[in-house]
C-alpha positions as CSV (number, residue, x, y, z in Angstrom):
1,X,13.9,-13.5,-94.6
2,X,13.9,-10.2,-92.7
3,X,15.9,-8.6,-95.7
4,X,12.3,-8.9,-97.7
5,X,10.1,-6.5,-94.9
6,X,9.9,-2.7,-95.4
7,X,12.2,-0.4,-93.4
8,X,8.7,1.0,-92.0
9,X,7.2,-2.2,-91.2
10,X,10.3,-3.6,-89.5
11,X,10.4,-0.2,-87.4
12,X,6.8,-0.1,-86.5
13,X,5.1,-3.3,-86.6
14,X,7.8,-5.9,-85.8
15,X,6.2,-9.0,-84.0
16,X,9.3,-10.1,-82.9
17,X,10.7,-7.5,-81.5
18,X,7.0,-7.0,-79.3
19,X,7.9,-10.8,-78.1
20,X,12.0,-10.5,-77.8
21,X,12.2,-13.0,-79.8
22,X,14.4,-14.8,-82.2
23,X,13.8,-14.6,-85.8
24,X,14.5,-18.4,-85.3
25,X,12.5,-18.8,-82.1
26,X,10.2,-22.0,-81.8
27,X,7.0,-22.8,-80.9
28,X,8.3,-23.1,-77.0
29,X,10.4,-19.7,-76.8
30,X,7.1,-18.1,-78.5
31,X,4.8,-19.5,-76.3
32,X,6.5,-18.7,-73.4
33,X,7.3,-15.0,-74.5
34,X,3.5,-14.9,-75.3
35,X,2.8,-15.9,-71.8
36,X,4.8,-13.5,-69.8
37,X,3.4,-10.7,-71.7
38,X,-0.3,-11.8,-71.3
39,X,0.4,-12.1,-67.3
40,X,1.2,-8.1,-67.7
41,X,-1.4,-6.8,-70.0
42,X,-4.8,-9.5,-69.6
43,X,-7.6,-6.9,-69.0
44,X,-9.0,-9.0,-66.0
45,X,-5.6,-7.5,-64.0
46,X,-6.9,-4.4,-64.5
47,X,-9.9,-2.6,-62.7
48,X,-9.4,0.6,-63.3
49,X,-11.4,1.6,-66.6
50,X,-8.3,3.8,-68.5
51,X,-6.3,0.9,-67.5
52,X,-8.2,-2.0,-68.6
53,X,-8.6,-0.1,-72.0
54,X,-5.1,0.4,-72.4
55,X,-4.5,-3.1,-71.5
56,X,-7.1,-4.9,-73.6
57,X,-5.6,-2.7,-76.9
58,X,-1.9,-4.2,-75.9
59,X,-3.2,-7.3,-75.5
60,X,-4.7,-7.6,-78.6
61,X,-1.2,-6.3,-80.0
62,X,0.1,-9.0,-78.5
63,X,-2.1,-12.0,-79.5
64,X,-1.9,-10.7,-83.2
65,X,1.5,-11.2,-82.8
66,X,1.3,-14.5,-81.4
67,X,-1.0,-16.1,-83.5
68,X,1.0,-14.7,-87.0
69,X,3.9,-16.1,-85.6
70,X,2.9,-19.6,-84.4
71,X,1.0,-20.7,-87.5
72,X,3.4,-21.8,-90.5
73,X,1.9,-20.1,-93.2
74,X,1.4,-16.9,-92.0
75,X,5.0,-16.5,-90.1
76,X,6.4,-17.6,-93.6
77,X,4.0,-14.2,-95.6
78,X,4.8,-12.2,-92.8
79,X,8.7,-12.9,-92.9
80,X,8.5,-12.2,-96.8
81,X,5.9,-9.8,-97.1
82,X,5.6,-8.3,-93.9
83,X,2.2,-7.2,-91.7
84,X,0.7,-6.0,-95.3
85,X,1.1,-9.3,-97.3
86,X,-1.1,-10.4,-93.8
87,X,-4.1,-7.9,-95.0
88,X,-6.2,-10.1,-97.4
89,X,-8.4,-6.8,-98.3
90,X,-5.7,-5.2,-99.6
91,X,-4.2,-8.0,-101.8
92,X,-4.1,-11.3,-102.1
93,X,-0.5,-12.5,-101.8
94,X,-1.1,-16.1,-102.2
95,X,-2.8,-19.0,-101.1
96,X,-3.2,-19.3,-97.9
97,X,-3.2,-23.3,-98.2
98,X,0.5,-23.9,-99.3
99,X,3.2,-24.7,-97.1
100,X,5.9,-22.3,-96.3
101,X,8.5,-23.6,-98.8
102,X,5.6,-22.8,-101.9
103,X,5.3,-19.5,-100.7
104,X,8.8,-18.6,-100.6
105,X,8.7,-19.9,-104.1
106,X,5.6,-18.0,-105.0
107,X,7.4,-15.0,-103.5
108,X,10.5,-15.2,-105.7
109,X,8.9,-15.8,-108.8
110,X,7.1,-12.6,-108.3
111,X,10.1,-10.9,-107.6
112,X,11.4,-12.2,-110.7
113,X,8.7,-10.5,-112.8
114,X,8.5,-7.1,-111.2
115,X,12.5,-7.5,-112.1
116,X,11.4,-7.9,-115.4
117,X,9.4,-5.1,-115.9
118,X,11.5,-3.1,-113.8
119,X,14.4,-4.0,-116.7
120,X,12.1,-3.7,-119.9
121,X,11.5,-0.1,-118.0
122,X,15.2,1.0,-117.5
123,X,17.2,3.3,-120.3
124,X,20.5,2.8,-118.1
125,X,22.0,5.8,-119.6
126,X,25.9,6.8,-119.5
127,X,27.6,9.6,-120.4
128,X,31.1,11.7,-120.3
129,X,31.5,14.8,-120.7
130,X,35.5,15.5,-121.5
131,X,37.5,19.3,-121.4
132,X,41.1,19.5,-122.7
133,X,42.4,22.1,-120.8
134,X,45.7,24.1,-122.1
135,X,47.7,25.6,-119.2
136,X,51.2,25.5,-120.4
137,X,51.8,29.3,-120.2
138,X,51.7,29.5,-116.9
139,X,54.8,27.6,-116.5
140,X,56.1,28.1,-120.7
141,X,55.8,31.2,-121.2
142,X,57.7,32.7,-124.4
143,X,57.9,36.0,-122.5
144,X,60.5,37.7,-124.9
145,X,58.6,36.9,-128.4
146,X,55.9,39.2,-126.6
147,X,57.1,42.2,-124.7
148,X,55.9,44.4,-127.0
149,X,52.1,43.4,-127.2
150,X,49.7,44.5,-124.9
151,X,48.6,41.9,-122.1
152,X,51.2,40.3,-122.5
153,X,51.5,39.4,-118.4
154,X,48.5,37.1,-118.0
155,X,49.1,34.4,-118.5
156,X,46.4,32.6,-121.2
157,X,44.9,29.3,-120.6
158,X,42.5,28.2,-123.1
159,X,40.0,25.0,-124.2
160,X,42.0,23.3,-126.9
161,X,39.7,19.9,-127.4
162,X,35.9,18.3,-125.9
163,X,34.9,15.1,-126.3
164,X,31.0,14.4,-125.5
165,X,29.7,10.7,-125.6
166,X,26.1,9.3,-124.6
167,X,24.9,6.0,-124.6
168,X,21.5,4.5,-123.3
169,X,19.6,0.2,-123.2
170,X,16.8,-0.6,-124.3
171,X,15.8,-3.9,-123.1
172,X,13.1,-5.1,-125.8
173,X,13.0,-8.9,-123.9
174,X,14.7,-10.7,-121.4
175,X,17.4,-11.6,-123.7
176,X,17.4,-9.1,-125.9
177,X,19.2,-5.0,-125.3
178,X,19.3,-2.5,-128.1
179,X,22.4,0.1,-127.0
180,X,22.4,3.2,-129.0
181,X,25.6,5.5,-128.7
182,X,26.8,8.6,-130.2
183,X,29.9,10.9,-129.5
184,X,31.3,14.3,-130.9
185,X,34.9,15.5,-130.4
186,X,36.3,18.4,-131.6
187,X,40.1,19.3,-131.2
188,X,41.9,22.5,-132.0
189,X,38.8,23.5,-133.7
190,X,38.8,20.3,-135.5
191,X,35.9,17.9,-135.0
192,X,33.6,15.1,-136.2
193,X,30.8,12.9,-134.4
194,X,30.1,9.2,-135.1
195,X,26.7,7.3,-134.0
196,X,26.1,3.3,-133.0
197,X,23.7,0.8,-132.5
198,X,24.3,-2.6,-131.2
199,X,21.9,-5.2,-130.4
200,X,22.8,-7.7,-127.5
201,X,21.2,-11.0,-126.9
202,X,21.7,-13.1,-124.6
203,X,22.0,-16.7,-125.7
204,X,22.3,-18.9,-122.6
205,X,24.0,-18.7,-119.3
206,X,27.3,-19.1,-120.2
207,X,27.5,-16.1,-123.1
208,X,25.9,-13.8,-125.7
209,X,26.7,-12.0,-128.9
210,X,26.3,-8.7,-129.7
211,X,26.7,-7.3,-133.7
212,X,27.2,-3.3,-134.0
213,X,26.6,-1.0,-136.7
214,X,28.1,2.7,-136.4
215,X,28.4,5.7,-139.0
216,X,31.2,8.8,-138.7
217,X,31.9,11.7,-140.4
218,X,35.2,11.0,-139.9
219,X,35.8,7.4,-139.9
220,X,32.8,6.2,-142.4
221,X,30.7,3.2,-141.7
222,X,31.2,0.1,-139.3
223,X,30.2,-3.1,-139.1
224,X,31.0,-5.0,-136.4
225,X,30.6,-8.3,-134.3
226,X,31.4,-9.8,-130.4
227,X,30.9,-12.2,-128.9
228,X,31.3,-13.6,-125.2
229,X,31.8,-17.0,-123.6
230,X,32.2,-18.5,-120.3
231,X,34.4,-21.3,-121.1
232,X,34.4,-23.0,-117.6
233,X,34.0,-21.3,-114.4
234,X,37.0,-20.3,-114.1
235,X,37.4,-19.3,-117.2
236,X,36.0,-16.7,-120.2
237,X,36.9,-15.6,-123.6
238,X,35.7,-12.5,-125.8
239,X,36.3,-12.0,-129.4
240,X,35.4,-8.9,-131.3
241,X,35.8,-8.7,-135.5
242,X,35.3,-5.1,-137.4
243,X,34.9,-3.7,-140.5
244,X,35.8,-0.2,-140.9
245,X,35.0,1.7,-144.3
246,X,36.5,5.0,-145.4
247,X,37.9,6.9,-147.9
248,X,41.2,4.6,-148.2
249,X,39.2,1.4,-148.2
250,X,37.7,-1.2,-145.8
251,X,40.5,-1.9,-142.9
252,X,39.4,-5.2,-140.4
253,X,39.8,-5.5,-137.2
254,X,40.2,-8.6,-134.5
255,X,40.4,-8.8,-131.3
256,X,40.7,-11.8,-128.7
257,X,41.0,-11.7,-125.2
258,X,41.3,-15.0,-122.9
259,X,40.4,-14.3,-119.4
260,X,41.2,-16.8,-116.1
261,X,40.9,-16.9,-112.3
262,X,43.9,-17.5,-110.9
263,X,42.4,-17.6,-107.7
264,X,40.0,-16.0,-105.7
265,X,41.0,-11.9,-106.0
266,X,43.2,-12.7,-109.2
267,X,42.5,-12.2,-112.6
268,X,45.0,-13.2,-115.8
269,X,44.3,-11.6,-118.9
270,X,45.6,-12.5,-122.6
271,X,44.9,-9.8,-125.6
272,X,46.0,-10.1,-129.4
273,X,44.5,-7.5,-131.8
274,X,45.3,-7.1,-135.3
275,X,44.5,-4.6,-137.1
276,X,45.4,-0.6,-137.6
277,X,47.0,-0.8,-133.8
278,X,48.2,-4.5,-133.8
279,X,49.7,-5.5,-130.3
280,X,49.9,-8.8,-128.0
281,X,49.3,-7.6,-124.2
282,X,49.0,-10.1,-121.0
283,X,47.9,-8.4,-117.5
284,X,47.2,-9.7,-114.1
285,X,44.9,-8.3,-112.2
286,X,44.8,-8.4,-108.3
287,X,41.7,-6.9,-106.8
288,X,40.6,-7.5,-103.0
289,X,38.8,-5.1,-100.6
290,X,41.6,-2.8,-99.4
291,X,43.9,-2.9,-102.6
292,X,43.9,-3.1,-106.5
293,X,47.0,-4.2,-108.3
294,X,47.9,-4.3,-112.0
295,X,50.8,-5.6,-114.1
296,X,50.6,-5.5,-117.8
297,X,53.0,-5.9,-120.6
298,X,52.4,-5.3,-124.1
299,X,54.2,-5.8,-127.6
300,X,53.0,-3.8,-130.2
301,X,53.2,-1.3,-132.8
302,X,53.3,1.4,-132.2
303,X,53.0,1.2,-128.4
304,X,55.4,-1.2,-126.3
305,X,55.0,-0.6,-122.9
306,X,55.2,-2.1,-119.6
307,X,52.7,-1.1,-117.0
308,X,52.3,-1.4,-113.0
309,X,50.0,0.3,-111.2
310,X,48.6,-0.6,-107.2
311,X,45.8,1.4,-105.8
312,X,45.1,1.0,-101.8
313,X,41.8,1.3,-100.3
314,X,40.6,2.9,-96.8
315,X,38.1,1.2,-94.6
316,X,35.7,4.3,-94.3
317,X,32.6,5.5,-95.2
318,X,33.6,8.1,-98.1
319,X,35.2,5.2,-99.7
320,X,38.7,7.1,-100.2
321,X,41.6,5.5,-102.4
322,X,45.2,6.6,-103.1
323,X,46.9,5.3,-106.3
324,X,50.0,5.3,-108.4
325,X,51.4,3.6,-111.5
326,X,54.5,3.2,-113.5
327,X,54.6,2.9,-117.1
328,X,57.3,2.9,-119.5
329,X,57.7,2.2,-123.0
330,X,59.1,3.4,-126.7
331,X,57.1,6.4,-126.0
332,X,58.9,7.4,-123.1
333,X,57.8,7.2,-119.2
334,X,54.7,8.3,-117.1
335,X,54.7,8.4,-113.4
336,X,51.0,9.1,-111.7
337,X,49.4,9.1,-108.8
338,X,46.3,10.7,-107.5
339,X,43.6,9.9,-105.2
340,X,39.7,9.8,-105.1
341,X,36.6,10.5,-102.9
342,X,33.1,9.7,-102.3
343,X,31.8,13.6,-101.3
344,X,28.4,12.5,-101.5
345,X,25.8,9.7,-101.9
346,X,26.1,9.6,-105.9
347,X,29.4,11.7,-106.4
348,X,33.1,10.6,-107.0
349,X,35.9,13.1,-106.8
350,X,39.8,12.1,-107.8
351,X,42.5,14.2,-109.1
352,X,45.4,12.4,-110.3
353,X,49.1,14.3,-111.4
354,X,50.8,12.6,-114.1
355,X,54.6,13.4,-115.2
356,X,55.9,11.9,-117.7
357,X,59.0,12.3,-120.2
358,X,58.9,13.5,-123.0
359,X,54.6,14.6,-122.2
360,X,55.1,17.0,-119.6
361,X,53.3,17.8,-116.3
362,X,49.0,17.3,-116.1
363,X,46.5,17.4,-114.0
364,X,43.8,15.6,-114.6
365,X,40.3,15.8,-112.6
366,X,37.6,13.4,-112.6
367,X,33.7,13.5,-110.9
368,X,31.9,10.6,-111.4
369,X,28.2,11.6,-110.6
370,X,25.5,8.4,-110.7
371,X,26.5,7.2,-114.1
372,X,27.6,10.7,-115.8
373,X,31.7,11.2,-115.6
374,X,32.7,15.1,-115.8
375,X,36.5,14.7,-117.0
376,X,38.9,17.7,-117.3
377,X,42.7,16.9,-118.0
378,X,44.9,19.8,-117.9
379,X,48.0,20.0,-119.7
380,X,50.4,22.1,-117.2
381,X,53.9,22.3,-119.0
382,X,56.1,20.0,-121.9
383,X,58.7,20.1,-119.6
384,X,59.4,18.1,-116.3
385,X,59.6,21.7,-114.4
386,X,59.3,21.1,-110.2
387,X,57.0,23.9,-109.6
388,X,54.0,22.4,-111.8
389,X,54.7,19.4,-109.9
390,X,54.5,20.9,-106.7
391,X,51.6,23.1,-107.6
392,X,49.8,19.8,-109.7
393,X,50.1,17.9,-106.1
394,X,49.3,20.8,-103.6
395,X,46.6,22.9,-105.0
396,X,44.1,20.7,-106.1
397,X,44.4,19.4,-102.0
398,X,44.1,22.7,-100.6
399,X,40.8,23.1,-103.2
400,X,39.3,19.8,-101.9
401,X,39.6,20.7,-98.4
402,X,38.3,24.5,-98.9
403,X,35.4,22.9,-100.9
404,X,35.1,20.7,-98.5
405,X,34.6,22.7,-95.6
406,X,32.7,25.2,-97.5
407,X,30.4,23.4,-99.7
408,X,30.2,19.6,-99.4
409,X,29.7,18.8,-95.5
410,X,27.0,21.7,-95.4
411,X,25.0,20.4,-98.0
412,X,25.7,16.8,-97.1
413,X,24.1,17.8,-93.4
414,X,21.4,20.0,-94.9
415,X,20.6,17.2,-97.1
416,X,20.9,14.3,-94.3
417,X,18.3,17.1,-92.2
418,X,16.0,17.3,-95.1
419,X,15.6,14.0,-95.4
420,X,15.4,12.9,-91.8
421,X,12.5,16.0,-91.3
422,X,10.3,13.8,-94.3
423,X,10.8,11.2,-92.7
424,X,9.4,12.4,-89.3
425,X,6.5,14.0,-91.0
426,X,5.5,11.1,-92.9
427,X,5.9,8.7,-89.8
428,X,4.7,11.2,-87.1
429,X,1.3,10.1,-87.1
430,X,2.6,6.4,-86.5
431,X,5.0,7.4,-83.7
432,X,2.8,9.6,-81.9
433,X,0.1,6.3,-81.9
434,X,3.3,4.6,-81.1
435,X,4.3,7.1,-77.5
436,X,0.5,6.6,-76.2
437,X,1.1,2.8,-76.8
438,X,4.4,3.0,-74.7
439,X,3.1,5.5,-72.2
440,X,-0.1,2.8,-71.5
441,X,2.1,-0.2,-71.4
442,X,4.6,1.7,-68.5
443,X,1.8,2.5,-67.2
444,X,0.8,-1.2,-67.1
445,X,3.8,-2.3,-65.7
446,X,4.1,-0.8,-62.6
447,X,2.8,-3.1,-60.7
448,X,4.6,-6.1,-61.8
449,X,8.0,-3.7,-61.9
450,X,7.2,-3.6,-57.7
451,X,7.2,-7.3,-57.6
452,X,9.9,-8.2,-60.0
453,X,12.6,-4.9,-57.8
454,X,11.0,-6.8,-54.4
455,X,12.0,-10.5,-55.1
456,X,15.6,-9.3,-57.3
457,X,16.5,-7.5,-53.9
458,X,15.8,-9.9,-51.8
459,X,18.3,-12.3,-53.5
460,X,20.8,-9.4,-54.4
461,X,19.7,-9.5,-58.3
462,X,19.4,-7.4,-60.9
463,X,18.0,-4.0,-60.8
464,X,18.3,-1.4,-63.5
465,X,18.5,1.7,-61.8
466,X,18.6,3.8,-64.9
467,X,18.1,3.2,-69.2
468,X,17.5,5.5,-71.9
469,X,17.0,4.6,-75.7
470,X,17.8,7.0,-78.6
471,X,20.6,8.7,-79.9
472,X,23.3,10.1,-77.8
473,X,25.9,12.5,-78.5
474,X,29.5,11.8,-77.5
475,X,31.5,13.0,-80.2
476,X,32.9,16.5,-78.9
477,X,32.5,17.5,-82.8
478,X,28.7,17.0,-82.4
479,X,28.1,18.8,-79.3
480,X,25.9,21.1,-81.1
481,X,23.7,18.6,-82.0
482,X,20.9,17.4,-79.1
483,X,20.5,14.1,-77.5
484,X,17.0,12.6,-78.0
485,X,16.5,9.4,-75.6
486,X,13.8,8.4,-73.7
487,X,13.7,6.5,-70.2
488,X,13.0,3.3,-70.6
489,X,14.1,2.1,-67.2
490,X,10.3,0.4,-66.2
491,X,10.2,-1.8,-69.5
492,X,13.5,-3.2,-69.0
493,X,13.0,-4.2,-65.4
494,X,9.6,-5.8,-66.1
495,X,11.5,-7.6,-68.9
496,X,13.8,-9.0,-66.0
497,X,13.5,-12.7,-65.0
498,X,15.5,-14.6,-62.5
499,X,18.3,-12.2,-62.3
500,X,18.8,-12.1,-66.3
501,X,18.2,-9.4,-68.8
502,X,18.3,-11.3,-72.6
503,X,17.1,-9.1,-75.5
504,X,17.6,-10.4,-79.1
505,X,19.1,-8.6,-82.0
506,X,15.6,-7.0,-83.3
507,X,15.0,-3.4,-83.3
508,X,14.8,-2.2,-79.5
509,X,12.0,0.3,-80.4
510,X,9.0,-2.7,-80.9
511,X,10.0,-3.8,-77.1
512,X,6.8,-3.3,-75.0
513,X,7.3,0.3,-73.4
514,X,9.5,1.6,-76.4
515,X,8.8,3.6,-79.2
516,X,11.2,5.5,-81.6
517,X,12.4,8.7,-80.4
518,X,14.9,9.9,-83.6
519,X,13.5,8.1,-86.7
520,X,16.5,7.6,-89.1
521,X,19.0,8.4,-86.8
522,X,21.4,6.0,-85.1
523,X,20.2,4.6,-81.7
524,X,21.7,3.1,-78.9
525,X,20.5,1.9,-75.4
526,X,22.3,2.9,-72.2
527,X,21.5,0.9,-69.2
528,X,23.0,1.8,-65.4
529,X,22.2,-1.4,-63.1
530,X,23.2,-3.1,-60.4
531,X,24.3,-6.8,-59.6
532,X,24.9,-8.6,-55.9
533,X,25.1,-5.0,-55.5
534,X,27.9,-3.8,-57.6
535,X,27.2,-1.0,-60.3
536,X,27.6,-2.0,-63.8
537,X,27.0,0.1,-67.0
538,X,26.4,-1.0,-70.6
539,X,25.5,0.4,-74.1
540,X,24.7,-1.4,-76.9
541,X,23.8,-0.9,-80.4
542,X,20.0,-0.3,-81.6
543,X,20.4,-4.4,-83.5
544,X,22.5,-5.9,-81.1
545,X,21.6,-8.7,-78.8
546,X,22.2,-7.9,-75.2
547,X,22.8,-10.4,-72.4
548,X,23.1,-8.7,-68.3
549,X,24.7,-8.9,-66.5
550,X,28.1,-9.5,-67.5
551,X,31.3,-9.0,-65.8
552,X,32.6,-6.8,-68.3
553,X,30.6,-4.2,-67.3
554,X,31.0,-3.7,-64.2
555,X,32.3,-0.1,-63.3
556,X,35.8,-0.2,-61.5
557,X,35.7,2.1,-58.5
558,X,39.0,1.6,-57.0
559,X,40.7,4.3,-59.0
C-alpha cells in the first residue's frame, strides 16, 4: 500500500510516522498513540500565548492524522493515493461511499489506463551503433615489404566495416505494435541497407503472431511470419517461416524453437532451422542472481560447434560481472572472457578478449547506454602472439581505472550534487515549515520530558542522554564530506514510556520533534542512553524499527 504514495508525501506528510505507528496498526494502537500525543500538545496545557499557538497548530496536525487513519475509507485513499487523493478540491479520486476493497479496485483500474496511454505514447526505440576496428599491424607488421616507403614506422590501424541498425514500437492498441527497423552496413568499402516492418498482435494471454515485411539492396524483398505460444506454464514454443527473394530466386526459411523450465533458474532450449544455414542446436540455460551458465551444442552446416560459457555476478551496487566461455567447433576454437560494469545510472561498460585458432587475437568493447549499444570489436593480430594477449587483457584495465578516476566518479558525484541541490530547492520551502514545526513541538515537550527523566530515574530507567538524526560520516574516504544531524534527544525521551523506547519502521523524520535535515541523502539515528544505569549506544537505519533498550547495546567498559 505504501509503495503507491509519493516519495514527497511519504517524507513530509506521513501520518504514521507523526503517530509511530504501524502501517498495520488498529483502531487500539491508534487510539492510544492519538492520546499520548494530545496529553503533550492540547492547547489548554498551555498558557503562554506563543505556546498555545504552537500547540493548537500540532494539535491539529495531529487530529488530521487521527481521524484519516481511523475511518476505513479514507486510511484506504490515503494508503493509495496519499494526503492529495484526501483533497476533494483538487480532484475527486472516487466515491467516498465504497468500502476499502472497491477503492483499491477503483485505484488499479486507473492505473491500468494511465498504463495504457502511457504505452500508446512510448516509441521504445533501440539502436546499435557497430565499428570494425583493424589493428593487426601493430603486432603483423610486414616490415621488410616496406623499408623503402616513407612512414613506414607507424604502425596503421584503420576502420574496415560499420554496421548501424535502428528500430522503434508503435503501439496502435492494446494488442496491437507496429516495429519498424532499418540497418546499413558497409564492409571494406562495400555496403547495402535493408528496411522492415512488422506488425505484432497480441492474441490472448498465452501467445501472439507477428508477420514482417522487409526490403534490401542486397538481399531483395522478405516476407515473413512468427509466431509465439505458451504451451503450458512450464512450457513455450516459437516458430518463424521466411521468404526471401533475390536475384537467384525465392530461398525459405523455418525455424522452430521449443522452450521448457527445468526448474526454477533453468531453461532447456531445442532449435531446428532449415534453410540457407540449416542446423539442429539444444542449450540449457542456468540463470540465478549471482551466476549465468550456458551449454549448447549444435549440428549443422556449416557451423558445428559445442559451446560453454558461465558468467558470475557480484553483489554490489555497479552491478559488475566477470565471464568466460569455450567454444569449439569445425571452425576451430575461441577462448573469451571479459567483464562488464555499471559506470553510471544508464551506462554499461564491458570489454571482453577473445583468442581463438585459426581467428586471431580481439578486443572487443561494448557501452550499453539506456537502450543504444556503442560496439567496437578490434581485430589485434591472425596469429595467437602472447603480447596482444597480454596487452588485449591489461590495457583496456588500466583505461577503465584511469577513466575511472578521472572522469566517471567526478561526474557521477557532480551529478548525485546536482540533483540532491534540486531537490533541496524545490523542498526547502516545506522543510523550513517543517524546522519551525519541530522547534515548537521541543519546545512543547519540555515539560513532559521533566516528568518522564523524574519518574525513569527514580526506578533506574531509561534516559537518552544524547540522539542526533541525519547523515553521518564514517567512511575515512568521505571525510571531506560534512555531517548534517540534528539533536533530537527531547523528542525521543518524551517518546519514552515505562522504561521502553518502540519506534516502527516509518520514516524517522515525521516523528513529532523531527524534520529532515539532508533530503535525499542517507540517514541514520544515533542514540547514547542509559539503562539501570549502564551506558548503551545504538544506531539504526532511517526505515528501521527500533526497540531500547536491548542488551546488545550496551557499551563494554572493562577493556
Amino acid at each position: 500500500m505504501a509503495s503507491a504514495l509519493d516519495e514527497d508525501e511519504i517524507c513530509n506528510d506521513d501520518y504514521y510516522s507523526l503517530l509511530n505507528v504501524r502501517r498495520e496498526a488498529t483502531q487500539e494502537e491508534l487510539k492510544a498513540a492519538y492520546r499520548r500525543l494530545c496529553m503533550l500538545y492540547h492547547p489548554d496545557k498551555h498558557r503562554d500565548p506563543e505556546l498555545k499557538r504552537q500547540a493548537e497548530q500540532l494539535f491539529n496536525l495531529v487530529h488530521e492524522a487521527y481521524e484519516v487513519l481511523t475511518d476505513p475509507q479514507a486510511r484506504a485513499i490515503y494508503d493509495i493515493y496519499g494526503k492529495r487523493g484526501l483533497d476533494v478540491e483538487g480532484w475527486e479520486v472516487v466515491e467516498r461511499k465504497r468500502s476499502p476493497a472497491e477503492i483499491r479496485e477503483e485505484f488499479e483500474r486507473l492505473q491500468r489506463e494511465r498504463e495504457e496511454r502511457r504505452l500508446q505514447q512510448r516509441t521504445n526505440p533501440k539502436g546499435m551503433i557497430s565499428v570494425g576496428i583493424d589493428a593487426t599491424d601493430l603486432f603483423d607488421r610486414y616490415e621488410e615489404d616496406y623499408e623503402d616507403m616513407g612512414g613506414g614506422g607507424v604502425p596503421h590501424v584503420e576502420i574496415n566495416k560499420m554496421h548501424i541498425s535502428q528500430s522503434i514500437e508503435a503501439p496502435l492498441t492494446t494488442k496491437d505494435t507496429a516495429i519498424l527497423s532499418g540497418s546499413l552496413s558497409t564492409h571494406n568499402g562495400n555496403g547495402g541497407g535493408t528496411i522492415n516492418l512488422a506488425l505484432r498482435r497480441v492474441t490472448s494471454t498465452n501467445g501472439w503472431g507477428e508477420v514482417e515485411l522487409g526490403a534490401g539492396d542486397s538481399h531483395g524483398p522478405l516476407f515473413g511470419m512468427k509466431i509465439f505460444r505458451n504451451l503450458t506454464p512450464r512450457c513455450f514454443v516459437t516458430a518463424q517461416c521466411g521468404l526471401q527473394f533475390s536475384s537467384r530466386g525465392v530461398r525459405p526459411g523455418v525455424t522452430t524453437v521449443l522452450a521448457r523450465h527445468l526448474d526454477k533458474n533453468t531453461m532447456g532450449y531445442l532449435q531446428w532451422r532449415w534453410g540457407i544455414h540449416s542446423s539442429m542446436n539444444t542449450s540449457i540455460v542456468r540463470d540465478t542472481k549471482s551466476s549465468h551458465f550456458t551449454l549448447a551444442v549444435q549440428l549443422g552446416i556449416p557451423h558445428t560447434f559445442m559451446m560453454m560459457s558461465y558468467q558470475y555476478k557480484f553483489q554490489d551496487d555497479d552491478q559488475t560481472k566477470i565471464k568466460g566461455s569455450v567454444k569449439s567447433g569445425f571452425f576451430g576454437t575461441v577462448v573469451e572472457y571479459g567483464a562488464e560494469r555499471k559506470i553510471s545510472r544508464h551506462s554499461v561498460l564491458g570489454a571482453t578478449v577473445s583468442v581463438g585458432v585459426p581467428q586471431g587475437v580481439s578486443l572487443k568493447i561494448k557501452l550499453n547506454r539506456a537502450s543504444q549499444t556503442y560496439f567496437f570489436p578490434i581485430h589485434l593480430t591472425d596469429q595467437l602472439l602472447p603480447s596482444a594477449v597480454f596487452y588485449a587483457t591489461v590495457g583496456p584495465l588500466i583505461f577503465y581505472l584511469a577513466i575511472q578516476r578521472l572522469v566517471i566518479r567526478p561526474y557521477v558525484r557532480a551529478q548525485k550534487e546536482e540533483d540532491l541541490e534540486k531537490q533541496r530547492e524545490s523542498s526547502a520551502s516545506n522543510i523550513a515549515k517543517k524546522k519551525q514545526e519541530a522547534e515548537a513541538a521541543v519546545m512543547l515537550m519540555q515539560e513532559s520530558v521533566r516528568r518522564i527523566i523524574e519518574a525513569e530515574e527514580s526506578r533506574m530507567g531509561l534516559i537518552i542522554l544524547n540522539a542526533w538524526y541525519g547523515k553521518f560520516v564514517t567512511d575515512n574516504s568521505r571525510k571531506h564530506e560534512r555531517a548534517k544531524v540534528i539533536d533530537v534527544t527531547v523528542p525521543l525521551q518524551c517518546l519514552v514510556k515505562d522504561s521502553k523506547l518502540i519506534l516502527t519502521e516509518a520514516t524517522k523524520s515525521g516523528l513529532p520533534g523531527f524534520y529532515d535535515p539532508c533530503v535525499g541523502e542517507e540517514k541514520s539515528l544515533k542514540v547514547l542512553y542509559q539503562f539501570r544505569g549502564v551506558m548503551h549506544q545504538v544506531l539504526s537505519g532511517d526505515t528501521e524499527p527500533l526497540r531500547i533498550p536491548k542488551q546488545s547495546h550496551r557499551i563494554d567498559t572493562d577493556t
